[in-house]
BALOVO-67822 format. One record per atom (N, C-alpha, C, O): x, y, z; residue in three letters. Coordinates in steps of 0.2 Angstrom, whole numbers, plus 5000, padded with zeros to 4 digits. Layout:
BEGIN
XYZALA ...
***
This chain:
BEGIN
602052915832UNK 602352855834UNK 602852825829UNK 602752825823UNK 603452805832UNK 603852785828UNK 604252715828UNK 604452685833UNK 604252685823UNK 604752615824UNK 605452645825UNK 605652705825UNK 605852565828UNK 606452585828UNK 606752545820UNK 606452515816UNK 607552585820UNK 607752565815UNK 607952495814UNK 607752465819UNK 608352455811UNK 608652385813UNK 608152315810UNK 607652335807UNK 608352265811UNK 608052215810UNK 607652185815UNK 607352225819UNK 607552145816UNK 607052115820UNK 607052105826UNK 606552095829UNK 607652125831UNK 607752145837UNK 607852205841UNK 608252215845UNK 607252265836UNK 607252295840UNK 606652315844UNK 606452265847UNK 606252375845UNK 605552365845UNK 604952305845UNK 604452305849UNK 605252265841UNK 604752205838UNK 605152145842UNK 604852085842UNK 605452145845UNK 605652075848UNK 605652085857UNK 605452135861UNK 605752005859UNK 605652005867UNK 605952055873UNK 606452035875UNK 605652095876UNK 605852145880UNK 606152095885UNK 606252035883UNK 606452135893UNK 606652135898UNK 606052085902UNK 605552075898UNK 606052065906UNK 605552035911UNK 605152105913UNK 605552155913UNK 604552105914UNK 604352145918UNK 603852115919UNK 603652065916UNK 603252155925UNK 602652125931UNK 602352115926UNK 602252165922UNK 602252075924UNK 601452065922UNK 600852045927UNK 600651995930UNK 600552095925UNK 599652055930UNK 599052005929UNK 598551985932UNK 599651995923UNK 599251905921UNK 599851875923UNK 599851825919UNK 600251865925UNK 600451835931UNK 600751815934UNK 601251775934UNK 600251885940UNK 600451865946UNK 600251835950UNK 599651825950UNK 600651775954UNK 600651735959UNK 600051735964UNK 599751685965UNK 599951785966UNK 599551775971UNK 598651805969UNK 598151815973UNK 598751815962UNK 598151805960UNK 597751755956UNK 597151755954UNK 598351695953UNK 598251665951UNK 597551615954UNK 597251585950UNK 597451605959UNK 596851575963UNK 596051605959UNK 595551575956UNK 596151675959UNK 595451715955UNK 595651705948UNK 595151695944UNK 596151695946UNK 596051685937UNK 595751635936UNK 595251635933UNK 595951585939UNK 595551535937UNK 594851525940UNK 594551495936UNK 594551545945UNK 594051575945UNK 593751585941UNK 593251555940UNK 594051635938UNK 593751695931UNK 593551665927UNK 592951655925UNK 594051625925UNK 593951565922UNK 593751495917UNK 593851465912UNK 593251495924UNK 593251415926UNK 592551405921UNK 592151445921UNK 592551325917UNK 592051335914UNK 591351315917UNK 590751315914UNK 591351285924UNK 590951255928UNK 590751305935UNK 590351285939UNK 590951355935UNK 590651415940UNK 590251455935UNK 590251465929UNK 589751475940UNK 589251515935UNK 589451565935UNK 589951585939UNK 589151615928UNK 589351695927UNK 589551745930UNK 590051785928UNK 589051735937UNK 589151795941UNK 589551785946UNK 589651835950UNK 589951705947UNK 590451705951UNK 591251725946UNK 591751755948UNK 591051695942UNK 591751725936UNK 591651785935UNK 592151815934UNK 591251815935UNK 591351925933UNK 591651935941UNK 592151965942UNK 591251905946UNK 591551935953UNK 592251925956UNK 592551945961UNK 592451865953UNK 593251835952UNK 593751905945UNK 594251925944UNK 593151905942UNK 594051925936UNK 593752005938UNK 593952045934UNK 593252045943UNK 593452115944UNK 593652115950UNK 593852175952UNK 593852055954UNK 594452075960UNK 594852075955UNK 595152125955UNK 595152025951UNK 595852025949UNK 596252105946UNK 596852125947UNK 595652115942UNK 595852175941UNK 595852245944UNK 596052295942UNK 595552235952UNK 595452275958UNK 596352265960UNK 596752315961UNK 596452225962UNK 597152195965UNK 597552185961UNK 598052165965UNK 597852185955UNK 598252195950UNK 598652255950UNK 599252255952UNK 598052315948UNK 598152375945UNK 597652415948UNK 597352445943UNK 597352445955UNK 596752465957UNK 596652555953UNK 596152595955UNK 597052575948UNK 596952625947UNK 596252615941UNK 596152565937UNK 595852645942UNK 595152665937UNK 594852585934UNK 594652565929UNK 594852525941UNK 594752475940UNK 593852475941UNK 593552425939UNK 593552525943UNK 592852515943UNK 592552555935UNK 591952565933UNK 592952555932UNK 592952585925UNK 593252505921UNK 593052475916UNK 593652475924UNK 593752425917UNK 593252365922UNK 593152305919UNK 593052375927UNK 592552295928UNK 592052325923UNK 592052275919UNK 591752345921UNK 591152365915UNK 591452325908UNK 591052295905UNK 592152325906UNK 592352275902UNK 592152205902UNK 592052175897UNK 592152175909UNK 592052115910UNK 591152105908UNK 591052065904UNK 590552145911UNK 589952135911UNK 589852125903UNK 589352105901UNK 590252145898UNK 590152125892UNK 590552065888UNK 590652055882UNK 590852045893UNK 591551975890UNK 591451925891UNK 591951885892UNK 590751905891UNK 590451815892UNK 590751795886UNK 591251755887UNK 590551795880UNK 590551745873UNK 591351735873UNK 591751775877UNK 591451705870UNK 592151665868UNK 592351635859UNK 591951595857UNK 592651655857UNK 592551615851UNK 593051585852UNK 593551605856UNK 592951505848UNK 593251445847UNK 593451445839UNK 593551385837UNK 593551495835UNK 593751485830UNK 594751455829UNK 595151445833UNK 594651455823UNK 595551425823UNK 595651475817UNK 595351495812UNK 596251505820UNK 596651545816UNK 596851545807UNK 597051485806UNK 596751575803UNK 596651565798UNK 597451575792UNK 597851535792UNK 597351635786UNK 597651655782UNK 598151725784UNK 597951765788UNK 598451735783UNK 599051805783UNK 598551865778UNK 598451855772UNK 598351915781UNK 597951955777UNK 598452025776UNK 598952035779UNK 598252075771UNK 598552135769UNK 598752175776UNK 598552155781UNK 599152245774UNK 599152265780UNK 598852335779UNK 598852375774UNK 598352345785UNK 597852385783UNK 598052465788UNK 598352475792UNK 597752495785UNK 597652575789UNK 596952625788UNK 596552625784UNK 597052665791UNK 596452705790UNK 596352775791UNK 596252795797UNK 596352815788UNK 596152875789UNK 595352905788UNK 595252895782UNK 594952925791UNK 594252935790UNK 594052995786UNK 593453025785UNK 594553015784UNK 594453105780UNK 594953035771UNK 594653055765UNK 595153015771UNK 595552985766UNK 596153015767UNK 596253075770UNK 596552975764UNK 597353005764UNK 597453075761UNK 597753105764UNK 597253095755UNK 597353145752UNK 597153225755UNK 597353285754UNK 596553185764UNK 596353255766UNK 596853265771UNK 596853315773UNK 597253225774UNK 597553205780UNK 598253265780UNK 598653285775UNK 598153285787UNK 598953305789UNK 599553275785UNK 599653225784UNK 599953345783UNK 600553335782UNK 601153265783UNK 601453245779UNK 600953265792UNK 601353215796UNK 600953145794UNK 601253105793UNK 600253135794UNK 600053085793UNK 600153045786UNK 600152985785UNK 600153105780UNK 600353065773UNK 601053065772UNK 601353055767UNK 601553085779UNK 602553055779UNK 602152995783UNK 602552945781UNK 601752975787UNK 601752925790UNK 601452865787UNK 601552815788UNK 600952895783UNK 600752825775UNK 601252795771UNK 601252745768UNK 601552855770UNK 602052835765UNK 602552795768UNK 602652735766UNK 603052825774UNK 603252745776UNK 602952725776UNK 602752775779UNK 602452665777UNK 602152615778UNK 602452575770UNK 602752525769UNK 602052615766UNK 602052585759UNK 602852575757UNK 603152525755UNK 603152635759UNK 603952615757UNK 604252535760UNK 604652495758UNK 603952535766UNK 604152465770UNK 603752405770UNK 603752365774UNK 603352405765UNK 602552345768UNK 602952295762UNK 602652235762UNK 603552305758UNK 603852225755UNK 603352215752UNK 602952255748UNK 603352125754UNK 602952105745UNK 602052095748UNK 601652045747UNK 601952145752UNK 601252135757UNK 600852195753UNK 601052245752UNK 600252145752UNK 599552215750UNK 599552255756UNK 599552245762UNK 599452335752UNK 599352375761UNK 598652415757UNK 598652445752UNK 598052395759UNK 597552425761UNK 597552495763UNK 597752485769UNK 597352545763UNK 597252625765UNK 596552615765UNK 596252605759UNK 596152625770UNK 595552625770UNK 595252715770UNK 595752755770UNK 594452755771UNK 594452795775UNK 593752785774UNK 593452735771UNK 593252835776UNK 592452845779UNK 592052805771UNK 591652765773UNK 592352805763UNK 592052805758UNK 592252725758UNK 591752685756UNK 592752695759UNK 593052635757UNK 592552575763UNK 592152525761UNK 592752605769UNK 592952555774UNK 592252515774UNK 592252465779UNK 591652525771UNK 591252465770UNK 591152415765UNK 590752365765UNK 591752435761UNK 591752395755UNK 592252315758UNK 592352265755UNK 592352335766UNK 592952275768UNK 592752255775UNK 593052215778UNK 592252285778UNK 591852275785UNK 591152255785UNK 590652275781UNK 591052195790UNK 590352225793UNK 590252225797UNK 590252175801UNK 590052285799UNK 590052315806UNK 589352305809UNK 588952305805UNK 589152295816UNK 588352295817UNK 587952365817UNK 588252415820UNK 587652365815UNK 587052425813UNK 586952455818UNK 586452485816UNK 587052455825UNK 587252495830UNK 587852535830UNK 587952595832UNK 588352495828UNK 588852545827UNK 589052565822UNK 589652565822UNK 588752605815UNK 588552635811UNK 588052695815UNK 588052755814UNK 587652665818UNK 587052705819UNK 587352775824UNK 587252835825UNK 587852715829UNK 588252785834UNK 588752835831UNK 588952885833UNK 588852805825UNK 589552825821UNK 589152885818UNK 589352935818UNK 588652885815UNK 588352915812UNK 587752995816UNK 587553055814UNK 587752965822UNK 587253025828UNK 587753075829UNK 587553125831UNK 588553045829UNK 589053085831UNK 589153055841UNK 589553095844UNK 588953015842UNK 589152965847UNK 589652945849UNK 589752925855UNK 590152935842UNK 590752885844UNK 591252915838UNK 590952925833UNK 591752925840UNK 592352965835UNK 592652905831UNK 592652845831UNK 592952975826UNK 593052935822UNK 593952875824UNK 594352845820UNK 593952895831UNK 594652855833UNK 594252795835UNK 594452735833UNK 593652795840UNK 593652725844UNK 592952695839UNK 592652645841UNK 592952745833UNK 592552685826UNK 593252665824UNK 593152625819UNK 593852675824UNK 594252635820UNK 594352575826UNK 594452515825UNK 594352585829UNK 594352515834UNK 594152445831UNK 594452385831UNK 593352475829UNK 592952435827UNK 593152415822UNK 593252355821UNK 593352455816UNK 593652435810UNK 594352395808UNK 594352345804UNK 594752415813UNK 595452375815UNK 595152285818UNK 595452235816UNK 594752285823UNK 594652235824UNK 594252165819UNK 594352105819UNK 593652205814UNK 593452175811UNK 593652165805UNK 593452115803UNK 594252205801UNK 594752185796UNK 595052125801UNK 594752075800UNK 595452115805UNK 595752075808UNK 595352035807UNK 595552005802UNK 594852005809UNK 594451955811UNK 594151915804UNK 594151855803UNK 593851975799UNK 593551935792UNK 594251945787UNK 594051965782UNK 594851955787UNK 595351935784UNK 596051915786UNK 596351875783UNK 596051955793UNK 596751935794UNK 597251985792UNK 597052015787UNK 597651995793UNK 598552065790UNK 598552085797UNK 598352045801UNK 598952135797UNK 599352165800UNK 598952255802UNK 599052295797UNK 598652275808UNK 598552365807UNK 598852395811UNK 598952385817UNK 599152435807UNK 599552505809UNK 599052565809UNK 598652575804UNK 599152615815UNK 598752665815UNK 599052705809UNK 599352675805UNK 598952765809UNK 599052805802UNK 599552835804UNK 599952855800UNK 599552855811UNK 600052905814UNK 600752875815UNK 601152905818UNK 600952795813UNK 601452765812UNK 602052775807UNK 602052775801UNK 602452795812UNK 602952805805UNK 603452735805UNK 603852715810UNK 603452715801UNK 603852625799UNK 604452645798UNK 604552685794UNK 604852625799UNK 605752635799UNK 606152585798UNK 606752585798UNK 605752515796UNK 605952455795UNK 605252395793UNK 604752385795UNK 605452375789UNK 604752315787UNK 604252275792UNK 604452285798UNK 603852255792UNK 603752205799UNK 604152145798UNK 604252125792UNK 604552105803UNK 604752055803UNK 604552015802UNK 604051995805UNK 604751965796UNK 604451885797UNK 604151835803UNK 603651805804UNK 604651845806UNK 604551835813UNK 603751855815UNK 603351815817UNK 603751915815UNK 602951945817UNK 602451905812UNK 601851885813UNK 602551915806UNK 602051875801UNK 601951805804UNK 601451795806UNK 602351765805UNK 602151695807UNK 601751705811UNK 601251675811UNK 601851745817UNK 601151715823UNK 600551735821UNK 600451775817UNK 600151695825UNK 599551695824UNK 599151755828UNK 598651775827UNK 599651785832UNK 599351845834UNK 599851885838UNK 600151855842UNK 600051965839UNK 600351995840UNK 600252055840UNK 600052095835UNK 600552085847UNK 600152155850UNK 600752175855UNK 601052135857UNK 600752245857UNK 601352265860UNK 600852285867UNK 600252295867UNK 601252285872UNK 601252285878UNK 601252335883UNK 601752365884UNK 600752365887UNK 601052415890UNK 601352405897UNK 600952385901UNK 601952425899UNK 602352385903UNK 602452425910UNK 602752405915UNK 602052515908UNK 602152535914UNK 601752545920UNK 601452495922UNK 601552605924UNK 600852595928UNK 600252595925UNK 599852565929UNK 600052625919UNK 599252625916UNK 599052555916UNK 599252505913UNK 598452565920UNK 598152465919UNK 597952455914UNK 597552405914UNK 598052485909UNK 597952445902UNK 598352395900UNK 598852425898UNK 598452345899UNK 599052265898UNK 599152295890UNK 599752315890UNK 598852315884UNK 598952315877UNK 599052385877UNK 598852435880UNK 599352385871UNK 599252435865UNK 598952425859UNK 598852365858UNK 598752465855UNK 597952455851UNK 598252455843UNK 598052435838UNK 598952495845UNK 598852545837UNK 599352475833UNK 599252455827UNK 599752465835UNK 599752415829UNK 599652325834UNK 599952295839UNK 599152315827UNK 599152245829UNK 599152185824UNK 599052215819UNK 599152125824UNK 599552075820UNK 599252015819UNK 599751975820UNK 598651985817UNK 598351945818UNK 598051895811UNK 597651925807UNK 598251815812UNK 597651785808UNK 596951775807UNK 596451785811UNK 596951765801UNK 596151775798UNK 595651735803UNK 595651675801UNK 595151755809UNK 594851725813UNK 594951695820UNK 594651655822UNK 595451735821UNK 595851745828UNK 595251735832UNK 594651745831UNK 595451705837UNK 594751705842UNK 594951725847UNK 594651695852UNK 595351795850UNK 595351825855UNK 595351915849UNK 595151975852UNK 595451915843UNK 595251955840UNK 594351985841UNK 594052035843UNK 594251905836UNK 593251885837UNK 593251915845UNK 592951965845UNK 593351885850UNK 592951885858UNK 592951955858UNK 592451995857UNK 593551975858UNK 593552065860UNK 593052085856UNK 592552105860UNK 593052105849UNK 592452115843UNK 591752115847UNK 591352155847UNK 591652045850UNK 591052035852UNK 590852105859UNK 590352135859UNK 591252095862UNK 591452115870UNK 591252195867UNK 590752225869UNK 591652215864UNK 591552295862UNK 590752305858UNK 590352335860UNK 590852255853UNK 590152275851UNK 589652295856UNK 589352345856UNK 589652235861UNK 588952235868UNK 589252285871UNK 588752315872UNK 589652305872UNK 589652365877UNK 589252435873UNK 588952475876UNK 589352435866UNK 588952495864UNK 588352475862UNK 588052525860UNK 588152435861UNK 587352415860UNK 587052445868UNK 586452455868UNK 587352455874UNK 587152455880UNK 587152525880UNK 586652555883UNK 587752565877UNK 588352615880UNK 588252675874UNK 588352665868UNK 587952735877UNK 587952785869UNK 588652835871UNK 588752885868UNK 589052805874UNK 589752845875UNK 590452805879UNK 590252745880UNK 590952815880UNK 591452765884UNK 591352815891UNK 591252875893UNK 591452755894UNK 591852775901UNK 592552805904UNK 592752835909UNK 592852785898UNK 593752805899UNK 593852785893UNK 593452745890UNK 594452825890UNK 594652835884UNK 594952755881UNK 594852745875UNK 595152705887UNK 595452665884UNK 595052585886UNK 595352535888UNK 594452605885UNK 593952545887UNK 594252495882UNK 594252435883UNK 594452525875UNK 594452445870UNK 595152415874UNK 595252355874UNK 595652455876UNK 596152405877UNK 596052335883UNK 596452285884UNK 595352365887UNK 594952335895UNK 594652285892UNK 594552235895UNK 594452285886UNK 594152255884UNK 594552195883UNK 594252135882UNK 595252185882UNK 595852125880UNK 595652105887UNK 595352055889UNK 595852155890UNK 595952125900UNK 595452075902UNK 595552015906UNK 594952095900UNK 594352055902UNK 594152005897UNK 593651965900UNK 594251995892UNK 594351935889UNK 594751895889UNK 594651845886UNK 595351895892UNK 596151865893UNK 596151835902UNK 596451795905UNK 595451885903UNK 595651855913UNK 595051805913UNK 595051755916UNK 594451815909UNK 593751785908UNK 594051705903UNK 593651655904UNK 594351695900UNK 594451645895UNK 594951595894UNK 595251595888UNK 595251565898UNK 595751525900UNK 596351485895UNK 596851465896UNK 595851475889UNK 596351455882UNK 596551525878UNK 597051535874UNK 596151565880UNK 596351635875UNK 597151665879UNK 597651685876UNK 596951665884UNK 597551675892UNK 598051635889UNK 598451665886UNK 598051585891UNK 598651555886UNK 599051555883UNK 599651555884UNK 598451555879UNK 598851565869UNK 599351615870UNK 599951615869UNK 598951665872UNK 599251745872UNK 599951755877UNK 600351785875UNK 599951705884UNK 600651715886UNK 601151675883UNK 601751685884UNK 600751625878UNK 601651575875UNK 601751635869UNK 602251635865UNK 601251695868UNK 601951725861UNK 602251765866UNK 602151775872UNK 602751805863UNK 603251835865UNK 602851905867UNK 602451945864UNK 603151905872UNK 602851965877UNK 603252025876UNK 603852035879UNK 602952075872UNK 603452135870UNK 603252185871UNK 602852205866UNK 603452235876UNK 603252315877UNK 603452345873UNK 603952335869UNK 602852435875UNK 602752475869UNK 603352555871UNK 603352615870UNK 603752515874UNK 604252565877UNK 604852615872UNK 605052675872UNK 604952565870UNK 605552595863UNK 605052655858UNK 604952715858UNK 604852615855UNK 604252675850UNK 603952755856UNK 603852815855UNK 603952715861UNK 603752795866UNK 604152805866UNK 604152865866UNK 604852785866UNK 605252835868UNK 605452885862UNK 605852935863UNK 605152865857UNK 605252905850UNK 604952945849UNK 605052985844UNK 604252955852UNK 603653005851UNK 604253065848UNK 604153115847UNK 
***
């Protein structure tokens, strides 16, 4: 995956309009269903899996499973600007070729920002993960891609910075612009009903749609000794964004930016 080159308007800045299925018009009646803080649970789960039934009906009975674990909410308030983190689970020094050109830009471009390189030896010295998910990570249950999930999410959460996956090559600094918010994540803009992209994300120290998700993935593997679909953690955003009406929000006043440019550079 590649950045583009240029300043802050490329890649990183406001796309075109496109659908979004947070919102569309004529589901807004079930969002707020989804909701509402005065309807009980099971009429809010059976509002926010029509929405995502009538949205986007591709492998929606695979992401209503996101929802049965997306009750909690946090109420935290956004915190401090943290390092910008990465990870390789073998350590940089064991990694592909392509992968230590793609650490290295990172650090040629990370400016006056701590960059963090985590891998399997490190990443307890900066996490705490629930002992469930150590326990899956370690039976051979959960890869070491959809354990960096977890990992990504809870640097985010107990510090805050900036994570890029490993296989990013940086062609440009992050913009200030992206440092200031309190939270930012790229978009997927085409038919795959997943709303997010995962690999780079952008968040203060105790983000509470950071925290919900964290929570949400957690419960699904304390239930779950495997995924349903490769991209459950992105369903996991959907169903914390259709289920939580101040998270919903928050998230549509930042700049809504698809991951279309960088694909087209694969």
């Amino acid at each position: 995956m590649a950045t583009d080159d240029g300043a802050a308007g490329s890649f990183f800045s406001e796309a075109a309009p496109f659908r979004d299925p947070l919102r569309f018009p004529y589901l807004a009646p079930l969002r707020r269903a989804a909701s509402s803080p005065i309807l009980p649970w099971p009429l809010r789960k059976r509002a926010a899996k029509l929405c995502m039934t009538w949205s986007r009906k591709r492998l929606h009975r695979v992401r209503h499973i996101a929802v049965d674990h997306s009750r909690w909410c946090s109420a935290s308030t956004p915190g401090d600007l943290g390092p910008i983190w990465q990870y390789w689970a073998q350590g940089a020094d064991a990694a592909p070729p392509v992968v230590r050109a793609c650490l290295r830009s990172v650090a040629r471009h990370r400016g006056e920002r701590e960059l963090i390189v985590l891998d399997d030896r490190t990443v307890e010295d900066h996490t705490d993960l629930p002992g469930h998910v150590w326990d899956k990570r370690r039976r051979g249950l959960m890869s070491s891609q959809h354990f960096s999930n977890f990992v990504r999410l809870d640097l985010l959460a107990r510090h805050g910075g900036t994570w890029l996956d490993a296989t990013i090559l940086l062609r440009q600094p992050v913009p200030p612009e992206i440092e200031g918010e309190d939270f930012y994540i790229l978009r997927e803009t085409g038919r795959h009903p997943r709303l997010v992209e995962t690999w780079f994300i952008h968040a203060r120290k105790g983000h509470p749609l950071v925290e919900t998700v964290l929570c949400g993935l957690a419960d699904y593997w304390k239930a779950h000794d495997g995924l349903h679909d490769y991209f459950m953690f992105p369903y996991h955003f959907e169903a914390a964004l259709l289920l939580h009406r101040r998270l919903r929000r928050e998230f549509l006043a930042r700049p809504q930016v698809g991951a279309d440019r960088p694909h087209e550079l694969q």
